[in-house]
N, C-alpha and C positions, 0 to 999 in steps of 0.2 A: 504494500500500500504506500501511496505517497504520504513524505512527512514534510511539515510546516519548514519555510524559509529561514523562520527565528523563534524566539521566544519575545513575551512580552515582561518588561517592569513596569510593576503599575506604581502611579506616582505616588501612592497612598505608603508607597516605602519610605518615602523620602526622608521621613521624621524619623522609620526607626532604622535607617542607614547613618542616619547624625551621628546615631551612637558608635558608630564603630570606627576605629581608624582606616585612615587608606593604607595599613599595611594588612588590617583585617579584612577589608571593602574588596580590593582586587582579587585574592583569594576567592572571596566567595562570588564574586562576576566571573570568574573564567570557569570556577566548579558548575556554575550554571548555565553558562554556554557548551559546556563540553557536556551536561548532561542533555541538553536541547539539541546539540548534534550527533551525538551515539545513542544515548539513552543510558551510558552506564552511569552508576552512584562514583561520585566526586568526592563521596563526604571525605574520606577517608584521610586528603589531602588537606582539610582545615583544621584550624584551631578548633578545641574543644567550644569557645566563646561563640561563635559564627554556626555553631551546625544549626540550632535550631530557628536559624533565618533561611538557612540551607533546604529544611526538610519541608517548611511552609513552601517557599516558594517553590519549589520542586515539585509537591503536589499540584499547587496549581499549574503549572508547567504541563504535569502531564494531564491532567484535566482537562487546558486545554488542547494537547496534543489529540484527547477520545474524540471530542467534541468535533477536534476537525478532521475525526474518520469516520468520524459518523455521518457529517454533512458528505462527506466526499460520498460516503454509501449510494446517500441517499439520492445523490445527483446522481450519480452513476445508474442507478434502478431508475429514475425518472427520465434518462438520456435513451432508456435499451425501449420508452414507451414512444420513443417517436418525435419529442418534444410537440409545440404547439401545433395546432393547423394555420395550414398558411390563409390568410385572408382572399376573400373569394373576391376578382377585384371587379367582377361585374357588377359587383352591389357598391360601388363606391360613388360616393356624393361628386360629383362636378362641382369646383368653387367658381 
């Protein structure tokens, strides 16, 4: 199945990314891209302080990872119906 281009940060982190240094911050930015690109766990690689900003976003990560396999499904099943009918253009208004 096709997988998403990126992940998203949602900016509702921002306040509790304050708390952590940028020597703690980058760490847990690359464990999260590397998990949004393989899928494997990252934790492993942080400090004990950071995992549990790790494990939040990580779920959401992959939450939205289902979400957009789901839609892909879904399009996929509604692609194999033929998609819309084409407009009959006998019936079309003259302006």
């Amino acid at each position: 199945m096709k997988t998403p281009n990126g992940i998203i940060l949602d900016l509702r982190y921002l306040v509790s990314f304050s708390y952590l240094s940028d020597a703690e911050l980058a760490p847990l930015i690359r464990a999260l891209m590397q998990y949004g690109a393989t899928g494997e766990d990252a934790a492993e690689m942080l400090p004990e302080r950071v995992k549990p900003w790790y494990y939040l976003i990580q779920k959401e990560i992959q939450d939205d990872f289902d979400a957009y396999e789901e839609k892909c499904r879904i399009n996929s099943e509604n692609g194999k119906k033929g998609g819309r009918p084409r407009k009959d253009s006998s019936l079309q208004i003259l302006r």
